[in-house]
C-alpha positions in Angstrom: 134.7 78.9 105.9 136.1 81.1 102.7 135.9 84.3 102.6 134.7 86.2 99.9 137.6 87.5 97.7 135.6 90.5 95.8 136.1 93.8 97.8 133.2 95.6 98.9 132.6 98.3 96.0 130.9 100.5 98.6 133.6 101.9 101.1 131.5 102.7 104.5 129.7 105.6 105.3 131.3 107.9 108.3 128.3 107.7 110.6 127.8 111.6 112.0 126.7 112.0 115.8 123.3 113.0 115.1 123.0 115.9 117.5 119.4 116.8 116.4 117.9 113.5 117.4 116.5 114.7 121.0 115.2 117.3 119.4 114.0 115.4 116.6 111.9 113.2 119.7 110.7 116.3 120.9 109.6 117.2 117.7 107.6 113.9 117.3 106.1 113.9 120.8 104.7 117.1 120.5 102.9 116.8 117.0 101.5 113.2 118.4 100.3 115.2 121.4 98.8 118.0 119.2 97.1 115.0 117.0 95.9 113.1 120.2 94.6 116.7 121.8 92.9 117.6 118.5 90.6 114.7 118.1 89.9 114.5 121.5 88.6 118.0 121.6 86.0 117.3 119.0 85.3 114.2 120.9 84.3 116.1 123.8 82.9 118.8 122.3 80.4 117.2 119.9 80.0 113.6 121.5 80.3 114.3 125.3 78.7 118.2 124.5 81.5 119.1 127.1 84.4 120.9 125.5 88.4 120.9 127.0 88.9 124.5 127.2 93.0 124.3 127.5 93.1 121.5 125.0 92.8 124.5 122.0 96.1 126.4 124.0 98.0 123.5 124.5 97.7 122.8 120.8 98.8 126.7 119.8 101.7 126.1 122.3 103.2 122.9 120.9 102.5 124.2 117.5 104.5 127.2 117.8 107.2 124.8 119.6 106.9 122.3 117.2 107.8 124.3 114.1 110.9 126.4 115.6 112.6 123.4 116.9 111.8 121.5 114.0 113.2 124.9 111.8 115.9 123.8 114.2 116.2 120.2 113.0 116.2 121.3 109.6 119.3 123.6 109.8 121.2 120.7 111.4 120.0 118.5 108.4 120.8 121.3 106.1 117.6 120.8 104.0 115.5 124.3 104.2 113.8 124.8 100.8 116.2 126.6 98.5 115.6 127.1 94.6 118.8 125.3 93.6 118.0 125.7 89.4 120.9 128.4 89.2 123.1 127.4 92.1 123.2 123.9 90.8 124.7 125.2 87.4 127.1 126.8 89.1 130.9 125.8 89.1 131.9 124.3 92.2 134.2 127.0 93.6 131.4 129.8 93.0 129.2 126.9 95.0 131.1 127.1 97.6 131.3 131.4 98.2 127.5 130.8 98.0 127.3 128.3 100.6 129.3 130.6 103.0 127.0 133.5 102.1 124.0 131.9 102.6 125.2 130.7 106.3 126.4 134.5 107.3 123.0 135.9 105.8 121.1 133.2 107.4 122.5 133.7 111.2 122.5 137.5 110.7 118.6 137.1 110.3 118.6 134.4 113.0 120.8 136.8 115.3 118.3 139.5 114.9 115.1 137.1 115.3 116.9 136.0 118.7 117.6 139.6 120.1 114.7 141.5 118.7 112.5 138.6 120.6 113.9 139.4 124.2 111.9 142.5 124.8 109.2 140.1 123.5 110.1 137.4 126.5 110.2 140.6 128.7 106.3 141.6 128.3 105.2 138.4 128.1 105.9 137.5 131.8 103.7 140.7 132.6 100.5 139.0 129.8 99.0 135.9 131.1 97.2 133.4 128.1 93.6 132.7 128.5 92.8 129.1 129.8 96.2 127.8 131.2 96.9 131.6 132.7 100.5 130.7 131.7 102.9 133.9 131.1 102.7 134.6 127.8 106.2 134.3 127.3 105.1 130.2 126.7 104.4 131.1 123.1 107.3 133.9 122.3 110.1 132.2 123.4 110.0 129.5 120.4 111.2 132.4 118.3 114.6 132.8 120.8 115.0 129.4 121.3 114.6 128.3 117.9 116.9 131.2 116.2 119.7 130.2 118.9 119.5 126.2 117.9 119.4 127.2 114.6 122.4 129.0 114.9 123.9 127.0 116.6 122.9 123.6 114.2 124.3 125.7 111.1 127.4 126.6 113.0 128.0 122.8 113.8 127.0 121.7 110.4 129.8 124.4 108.9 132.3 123.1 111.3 131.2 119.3 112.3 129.7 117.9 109.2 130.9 119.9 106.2 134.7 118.6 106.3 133.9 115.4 107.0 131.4 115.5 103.6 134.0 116.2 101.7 136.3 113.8 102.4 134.2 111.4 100.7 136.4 111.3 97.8 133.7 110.3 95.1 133.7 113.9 93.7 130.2 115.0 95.0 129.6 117.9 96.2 126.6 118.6 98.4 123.8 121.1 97.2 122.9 122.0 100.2 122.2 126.0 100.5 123.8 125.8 104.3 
């Protein structure tokens, strides 16, 4: 057996933990369970004449979940929509201070999403929802959770991810807003 004497012109990736990947299940189960609650509600309802009354509250539940932890995901992936015509014109140094302003701008808003929900939480436990008389907190506590993860996911990606992406030596930089 030879071995081949041509060097690989691709050096290997650094593979990244990918901390978002529960989350990212999460994320999956739920919107399959939304789908799968959906069509069976219109099933019952105009086949078997004999509507699920919680199936409509599950599905405003898991939505609301659904779309802060996947906001969540996102920030870890570091691909929230940005209009990148200017930035990507811009020299790499200037790219840079941008980068860092958009991460301090985005977790002062996240910060104050998280603490301005808290009296939220705090009335909710006193409001019961309609068919699953669950605490009403069930559907305001997305906005907490989700502004802490995302926090938290930018945080990582600054100090996780970011180093290690430019260490790849080709010259790249990442456009990326956070």
């Amino acid at each position: 057996m030879t071995e081949d004497p041509t060097p690989d012109p691709k050096p290997a990736k650094r593979r990244f933990h990918d901390l978002a990947l529960p989350l990212r299940i999460l994320v999956g189960v739920a919107f399959a369970t939304i789908v799968t609650l959906t069509i069976a509600q219109v099933f019952f309802r105009f086949v078997l004449n004999s509507p699920l009354v919680w199936s409509e509250e599950v599905v405003r539940i898991l939505l609301v979940w659904m779309t802060f932890i996947g906001a969540a995901v996102v920030c870890w992936d570091g691909r929230h929509l940005s209009v990148d015509v200017l930035f990507n014109r811009l020299p790499a140094g200037l790219r840079r201070v941008m980068r860092v302003f958009n991460a301090v701008v985005g977790i002062a808003f996240l910060a104050a999403l998280a603490w301005y929900s808290i009296p939220l939480l705090e009335i909710g436990w006193h409001v019961g929802s309609g068919a699953l008389d669950l605490p009403d907190t069930v559907i305001r506590a997305p906005a907490f959770v989700g502004g802490i993860l995302m926090i938290a996911f930018i945080l990582l990606r600054w100090f996780y991810r970011r180093p290690r992406e430019s260490d790849r030596g080709d010259g790249s930089d990442t456009t990326d807003a956070i």
